[in-house]
C-alpha positions as CSV (number, residue, x, y, z in Angstrom):
1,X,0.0,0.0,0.0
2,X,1.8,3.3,-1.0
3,X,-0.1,6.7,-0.6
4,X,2.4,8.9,-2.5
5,X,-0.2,9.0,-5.8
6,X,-3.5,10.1,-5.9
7,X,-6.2,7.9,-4.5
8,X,-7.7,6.8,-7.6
9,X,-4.8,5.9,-9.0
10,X,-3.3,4.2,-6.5
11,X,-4.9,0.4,-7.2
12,X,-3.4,0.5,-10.8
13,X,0.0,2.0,-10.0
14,X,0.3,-0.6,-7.4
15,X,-0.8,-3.6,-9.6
16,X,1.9,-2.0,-11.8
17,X,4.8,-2.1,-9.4
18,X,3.8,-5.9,-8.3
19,X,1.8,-5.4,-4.7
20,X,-1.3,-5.0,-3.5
21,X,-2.8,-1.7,-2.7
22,X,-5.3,-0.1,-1.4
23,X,-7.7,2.9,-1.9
24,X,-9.7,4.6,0.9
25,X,-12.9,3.5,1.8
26,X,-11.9,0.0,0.6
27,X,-12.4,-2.3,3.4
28,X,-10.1,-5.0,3.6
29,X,-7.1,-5.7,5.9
30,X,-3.6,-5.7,4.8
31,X,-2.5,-9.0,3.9
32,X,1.1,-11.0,5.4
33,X,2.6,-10.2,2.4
34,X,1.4,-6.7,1.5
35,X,4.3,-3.9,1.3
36,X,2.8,-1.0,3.5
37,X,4.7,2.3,2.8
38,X,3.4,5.0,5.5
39,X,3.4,8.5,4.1
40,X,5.0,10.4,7.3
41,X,5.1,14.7,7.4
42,X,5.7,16.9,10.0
43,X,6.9,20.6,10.1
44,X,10.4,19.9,11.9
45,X,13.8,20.0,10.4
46,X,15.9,17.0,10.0
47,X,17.5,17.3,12.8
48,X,14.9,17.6,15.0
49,X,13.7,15.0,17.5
50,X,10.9,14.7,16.1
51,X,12.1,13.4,12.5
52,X,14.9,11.5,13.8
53,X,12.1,9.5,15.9
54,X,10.0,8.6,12.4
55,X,13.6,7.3,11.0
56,X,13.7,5.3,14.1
57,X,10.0,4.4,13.8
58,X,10.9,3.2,10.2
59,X,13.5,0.9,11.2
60,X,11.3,-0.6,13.9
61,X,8.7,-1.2,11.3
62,X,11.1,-2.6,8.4
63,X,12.9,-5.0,11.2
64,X,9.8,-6.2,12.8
65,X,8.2,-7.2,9.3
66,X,11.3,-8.0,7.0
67,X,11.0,-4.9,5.0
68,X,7.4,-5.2,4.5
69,X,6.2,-2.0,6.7
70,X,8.2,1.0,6.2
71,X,7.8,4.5,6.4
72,X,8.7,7.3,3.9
73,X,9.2,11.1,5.9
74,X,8.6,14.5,4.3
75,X,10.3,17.6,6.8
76,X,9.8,21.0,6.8
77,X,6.3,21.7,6.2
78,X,6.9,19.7,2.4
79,X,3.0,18.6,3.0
80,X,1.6,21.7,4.6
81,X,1.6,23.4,7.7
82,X,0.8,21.5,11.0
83,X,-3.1,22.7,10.7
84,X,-3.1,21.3,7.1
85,X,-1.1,17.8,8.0
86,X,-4.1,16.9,10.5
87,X,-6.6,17.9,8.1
88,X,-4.5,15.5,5.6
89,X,-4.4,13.1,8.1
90,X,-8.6,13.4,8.5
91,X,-8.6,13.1,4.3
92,X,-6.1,10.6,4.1
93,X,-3.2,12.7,2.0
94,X,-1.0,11.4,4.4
95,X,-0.8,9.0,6.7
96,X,1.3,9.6,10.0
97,X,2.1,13.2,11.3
98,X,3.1,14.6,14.9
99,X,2.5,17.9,15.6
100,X,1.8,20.5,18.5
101,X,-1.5,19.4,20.8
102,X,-1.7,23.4,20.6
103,X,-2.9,22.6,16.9
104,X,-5.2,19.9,17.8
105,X,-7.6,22.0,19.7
106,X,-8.9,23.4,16.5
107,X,-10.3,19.8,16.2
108,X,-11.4,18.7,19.3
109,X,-11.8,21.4,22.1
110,X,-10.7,18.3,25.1
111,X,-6.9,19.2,23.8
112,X,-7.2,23.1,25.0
113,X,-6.7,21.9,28.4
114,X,-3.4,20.6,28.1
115,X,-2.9,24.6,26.8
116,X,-3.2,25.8,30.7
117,X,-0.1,28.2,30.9
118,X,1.8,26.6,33.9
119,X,0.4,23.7,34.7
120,X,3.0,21.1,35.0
121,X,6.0,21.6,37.2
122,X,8.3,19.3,35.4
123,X,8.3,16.0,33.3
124,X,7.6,13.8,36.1
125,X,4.2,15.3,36.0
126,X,4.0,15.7,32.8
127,X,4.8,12.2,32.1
128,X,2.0,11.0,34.6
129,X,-0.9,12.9,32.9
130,X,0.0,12.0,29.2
131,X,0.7,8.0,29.9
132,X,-2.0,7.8,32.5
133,X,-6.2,7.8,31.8
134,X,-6.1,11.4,31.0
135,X,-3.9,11.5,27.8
136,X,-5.3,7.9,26.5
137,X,-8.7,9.3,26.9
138,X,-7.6,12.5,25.1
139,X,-6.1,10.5,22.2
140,X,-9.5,8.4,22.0
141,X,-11.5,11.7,21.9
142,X,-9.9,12.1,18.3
143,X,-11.6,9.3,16.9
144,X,-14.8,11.1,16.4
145,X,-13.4,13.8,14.4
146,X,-11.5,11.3,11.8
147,X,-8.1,11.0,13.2
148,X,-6.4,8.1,15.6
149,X,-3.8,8.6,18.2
150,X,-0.7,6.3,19.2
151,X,1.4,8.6,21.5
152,X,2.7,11.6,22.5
153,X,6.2,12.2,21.7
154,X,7.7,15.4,23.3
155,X,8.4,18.9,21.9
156,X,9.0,20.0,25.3
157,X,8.5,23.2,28.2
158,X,8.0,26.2,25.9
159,X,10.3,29.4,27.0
160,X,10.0,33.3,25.5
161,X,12.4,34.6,22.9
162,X,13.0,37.8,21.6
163,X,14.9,39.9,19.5
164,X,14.8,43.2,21.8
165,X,15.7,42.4,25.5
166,X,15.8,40.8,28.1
167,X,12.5,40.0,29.9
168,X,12.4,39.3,33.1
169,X,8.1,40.6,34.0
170,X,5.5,40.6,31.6
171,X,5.7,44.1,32.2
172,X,8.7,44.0,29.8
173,X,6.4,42.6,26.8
174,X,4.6,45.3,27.1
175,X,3.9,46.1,22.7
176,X,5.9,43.0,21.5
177,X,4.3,41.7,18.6
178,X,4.8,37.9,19.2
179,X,4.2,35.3,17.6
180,X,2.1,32.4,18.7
181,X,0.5,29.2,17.5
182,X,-3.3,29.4,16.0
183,X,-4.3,28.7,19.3
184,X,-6.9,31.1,21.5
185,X,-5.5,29.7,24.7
186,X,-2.1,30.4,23.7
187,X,-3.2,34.1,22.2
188,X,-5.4,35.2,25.3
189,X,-2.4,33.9,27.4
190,X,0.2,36.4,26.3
191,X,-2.5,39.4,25.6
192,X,-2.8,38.8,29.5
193,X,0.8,38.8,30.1
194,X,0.9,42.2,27.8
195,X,2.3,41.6,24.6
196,X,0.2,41.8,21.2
197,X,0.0,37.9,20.5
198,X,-0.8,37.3,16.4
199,X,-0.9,33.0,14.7
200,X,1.2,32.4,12.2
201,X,2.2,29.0,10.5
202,X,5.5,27.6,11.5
203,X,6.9,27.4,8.7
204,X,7.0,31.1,8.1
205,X,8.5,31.6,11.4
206,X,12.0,32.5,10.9
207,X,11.4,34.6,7.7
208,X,8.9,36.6,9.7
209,X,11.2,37.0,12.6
210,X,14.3,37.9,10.3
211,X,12.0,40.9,8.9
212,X,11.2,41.9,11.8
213,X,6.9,41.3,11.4
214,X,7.3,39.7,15.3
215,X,9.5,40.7,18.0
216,X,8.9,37.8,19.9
217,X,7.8,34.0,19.9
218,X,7.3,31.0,22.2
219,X,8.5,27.5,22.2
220,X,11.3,24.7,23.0
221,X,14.6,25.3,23.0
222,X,15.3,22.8,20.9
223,X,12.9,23.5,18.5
224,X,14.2,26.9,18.7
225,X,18.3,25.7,18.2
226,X,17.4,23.8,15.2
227,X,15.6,25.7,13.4
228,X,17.9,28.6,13.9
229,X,16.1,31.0,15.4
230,X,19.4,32.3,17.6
231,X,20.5,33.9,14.4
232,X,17.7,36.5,14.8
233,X,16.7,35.7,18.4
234,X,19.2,37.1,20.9
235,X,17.3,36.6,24.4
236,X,15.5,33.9,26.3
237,X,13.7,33.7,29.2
238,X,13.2,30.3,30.6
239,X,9.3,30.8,31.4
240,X,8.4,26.7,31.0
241,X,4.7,28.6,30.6
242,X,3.4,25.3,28.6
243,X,4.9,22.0,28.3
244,X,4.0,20.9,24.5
245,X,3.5,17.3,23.6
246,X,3.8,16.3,20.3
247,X,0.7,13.6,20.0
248,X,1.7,10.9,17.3
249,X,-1.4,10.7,14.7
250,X,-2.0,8.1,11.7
251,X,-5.4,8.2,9.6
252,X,-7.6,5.8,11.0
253,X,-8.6,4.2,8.0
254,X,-4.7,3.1,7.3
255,X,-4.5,2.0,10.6
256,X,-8.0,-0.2,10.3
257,X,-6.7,-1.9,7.1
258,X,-3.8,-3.3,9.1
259,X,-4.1,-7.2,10.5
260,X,-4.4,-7.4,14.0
261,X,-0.7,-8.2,14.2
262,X,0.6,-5.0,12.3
263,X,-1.2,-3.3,14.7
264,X,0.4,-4.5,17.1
265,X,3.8,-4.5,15.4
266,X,3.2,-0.2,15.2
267,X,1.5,0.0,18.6
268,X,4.5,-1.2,20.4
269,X,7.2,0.3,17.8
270,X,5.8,3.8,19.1
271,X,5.9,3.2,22.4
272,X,9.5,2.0,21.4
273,X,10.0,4.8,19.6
274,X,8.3,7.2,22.6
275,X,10.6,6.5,24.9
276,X,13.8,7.0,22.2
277,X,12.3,10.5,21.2
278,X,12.1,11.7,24.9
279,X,15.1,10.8,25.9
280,X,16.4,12.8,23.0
281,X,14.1,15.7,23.5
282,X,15.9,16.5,26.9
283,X,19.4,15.8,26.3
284,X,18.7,18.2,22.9
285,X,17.4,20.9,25.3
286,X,20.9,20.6,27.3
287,X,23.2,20.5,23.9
288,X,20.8,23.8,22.9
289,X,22.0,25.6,25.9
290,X,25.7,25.2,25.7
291,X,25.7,25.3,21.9
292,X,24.0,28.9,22.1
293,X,26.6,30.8,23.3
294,X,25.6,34.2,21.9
295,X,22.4,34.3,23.6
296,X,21.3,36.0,26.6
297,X,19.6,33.0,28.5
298,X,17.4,34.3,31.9
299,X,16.6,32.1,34.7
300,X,13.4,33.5,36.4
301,X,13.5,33.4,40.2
302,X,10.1,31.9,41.7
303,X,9.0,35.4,42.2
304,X,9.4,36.4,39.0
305,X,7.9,33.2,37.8
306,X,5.1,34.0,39.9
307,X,4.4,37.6,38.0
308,X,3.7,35.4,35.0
309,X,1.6,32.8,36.3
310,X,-0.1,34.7,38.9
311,X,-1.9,36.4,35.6
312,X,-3.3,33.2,34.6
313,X,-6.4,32.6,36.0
314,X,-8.8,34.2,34.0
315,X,-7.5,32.1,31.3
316,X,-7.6,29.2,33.2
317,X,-11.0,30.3,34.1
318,X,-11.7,30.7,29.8
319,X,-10.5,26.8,29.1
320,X,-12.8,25.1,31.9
321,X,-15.8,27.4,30.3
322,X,-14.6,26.3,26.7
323,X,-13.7,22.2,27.6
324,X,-15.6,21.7,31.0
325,X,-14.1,22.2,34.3
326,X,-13.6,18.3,35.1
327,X,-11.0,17.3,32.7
328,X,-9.1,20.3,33.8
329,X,-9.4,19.7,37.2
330,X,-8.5,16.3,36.6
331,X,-5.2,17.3,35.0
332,X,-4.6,20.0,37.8
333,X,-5.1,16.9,40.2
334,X,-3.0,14.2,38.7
335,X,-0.2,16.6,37.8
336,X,-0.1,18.3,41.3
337,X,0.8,14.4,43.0
C-alpha cells in the first residue's frame, strides 16, 4: 500500500509495481505479504527529534516485518503546515504526522486543556498525565473527528524569545508583537501577560522573525536551536509557561486496514520509539543551551515566575468554560501528585 499517488490511481500503480494496494474507503485488511509504505510529514527539520524519531519508527517497522512495513518522511512543512497535516491526516493525504496538541484543539476542544499556561512543574508530571487515563482518553477523543492517536512524543517546556531584551516581567512585553500558535488559549495567554499575541504557520516563522513582522515568539529550545532562530533571536527567558506534547497521529482508515498483528507490530514500535524521542528531547534541550553561546539565557527566580503565572487565572477560568471544568481539574489533580 503506497499513498504517494493520488487515491484513484493508486490500485493501478500498485498492480503496476507488483503489490497489493489499497484505496480509501476499501475495506479490507492488509495482507502477510502486502508492502505498506506509511506517508510520514511533520513541520520539523531533519535534525529535529521529532524526525529522527520517524527514522527510528521506520527501522522498527522494516525489522519487525522483514522490509514489508516502512515509512517514507517528508520535513519542513513539504506537506503543509501542521493545521493542514491533521486535516491531511482526517482526508487521508497522508498517513502519520506529529505535531503540537496546541494545533489539535482546533479539532477537538478536550486538547485546550493541556494549553493551561503553567500547569506542569516538570516532566515527572507531565509524564504521569499524558501516559495515565487522562492522555489515553484525550487520544480516544480524536476518533470522532477522523483522526487516531498512538502517543505523544515530546516537543518540550516552551520558553519566550525575543529579538529586543531581556525579559524578566510581563511588564517587559509590554507592545511585542509575538508570535504564537493558532491557538486562542495560547493568544489570550500572552495578551494577559501584555504583549500583542498574532498566529502564524511555523513554517513562516524565521522569515517573519528575520523581517522583523514579530518581535517575539514562544517555544522549545530545541525546536528553537534547530531551526535557527538564535540567528535573529538574541534573548531567552526560561518561562516553561506550557509543556508541548507532540501527540503521534496516523489516519484511522490506514491504521483499520492493518491485520491485527501489524497493529500491534506499530503500537509497540511507538511506544519504542516514545521513549527513544524523549530521551532525546531533553538531552537536545541541554546541547541547545551550551551550543547557544551568543544568547542571553534568563533564569526567572520563583518570584518572578510568579508575575507570569499569577496572571493566569482568567485564562484558566476561559478553558474550563470552553472544555468543561472536570477534565481540567483532573489534569490540575493528577499533575499536582
Amino acid at each position: 500500500m503506497s499513498f504517494l499517488f493520488p487515491r484513484k490511481f493508486v490500485r493501478s500503480a500498485a498492480m503496476a509495481l507488483g503489490f497489493c494496494a489499497f484505496s480509501l474507503g476499501v475495506n479490507t485488511s492488509v495482507l502477510a505479504n502486502d508492502k505498506v509504505v506509511l506517508k510520514a510529514g511533520h513541520a520539523a527539520s531533519t535534525s529535529n527529534t521529532g524526525h529522527l524519531a520517524f527514522e527510528f519508527l521506520g527501522k522498527e517497522l522494516a525489522e519487525k516485518t522483514n522490509g514489508r512495513i516502512t515509512v517514507e518522511i517528508f520535513p519542513n512543512s513539504q506537506l503543509g503546515s501542521e493545521r493542514e497535516l491533521v486535516e491531511s491526516i482526517q482526508l487521508g493525504n497522508v498517513d502519520m504526522t506529529f505535531v503540537s496538541s496546541a494545533v489539535l484543539g482546533a479539532f477537538n476542544k478536550q486538547f485546550f486543556a493541556l494549553d493551561i499556561p503553567f500547569l506542569f512543574k516538570d516532566r515527572a508530571s507531565v509524564y504521569r498525565v499524558l501516559d495515565g487515563k487522562i492522555g489515553t482518553d484525550l487520544l480516544a477523543s480524536l476518533d470522532k473527528v477522523g483522526i487516531k492517536g498512538l502517543g505523544y512524543w515530546e516537543n518540550g517546556f516552551r520558553q519566550l524569545t525575543n529579538s529586543k531584551k531581556v525579559i524578566k516581567s510581563p511588564d517587559d512585553l509590554k507592545g511585542m508583537k509575538m508570535r504564537t500558535m493558532e491557538n486562542e488559549v495560547h493568544i489570550a495567554a500572552w495578551k494577559a501577560e501584555g504583549a500583542n499575541p498574532a498566529p502564524l504557520a511555523f513554517g513562516e516563522l524565521f522569515t517573519a522573525l528575520q523581517q522583523g513582522t514579530f518581535d517575539a515568539q514562544e517555544g522549545p529550545i530545541n525546536l528553537f536551536y534547530d531551526m535557527k532562530f538564535y540567528e535573529v533571536q538574541k534573548f531567552i527567558t526560561k518561562t516553561n509557561h506550557v509543556y508541548s506534547p507532540w501527540p503521534v497521529l496516523i489516519n484511522p482508515d490506514v491504521y483499520n486496514r492493518l491485520s491485527d498483528a501489524d497493529k500491534k507490530i506499530l503500537v509497540e514500535a511507538v511506544n519504542k520509539t516514545t521513549a527513544y524521542q524523549r530521551d532525546l528531547a531533553q538531552k537536545a534541550d541541554e546541547k541547545a543551551v551550551e551550543a547557544m553561546k551568543d544568547v542571553t539565557i534568563v533564569e526567572l527566580t520563583p518570584e518572578e515566575m510568579t508575575a507570569f503565572s499569577s496572571r493566569m487565572g482568567p485564562v484558566q477560568d476561559m478553558v474550563k468554560k470552553r472544555v468543561g471544568a472536570e477534565i481540567v481539574d483532573a489534569i490540575i489533580a493528577e499533575a499536582s501528585k
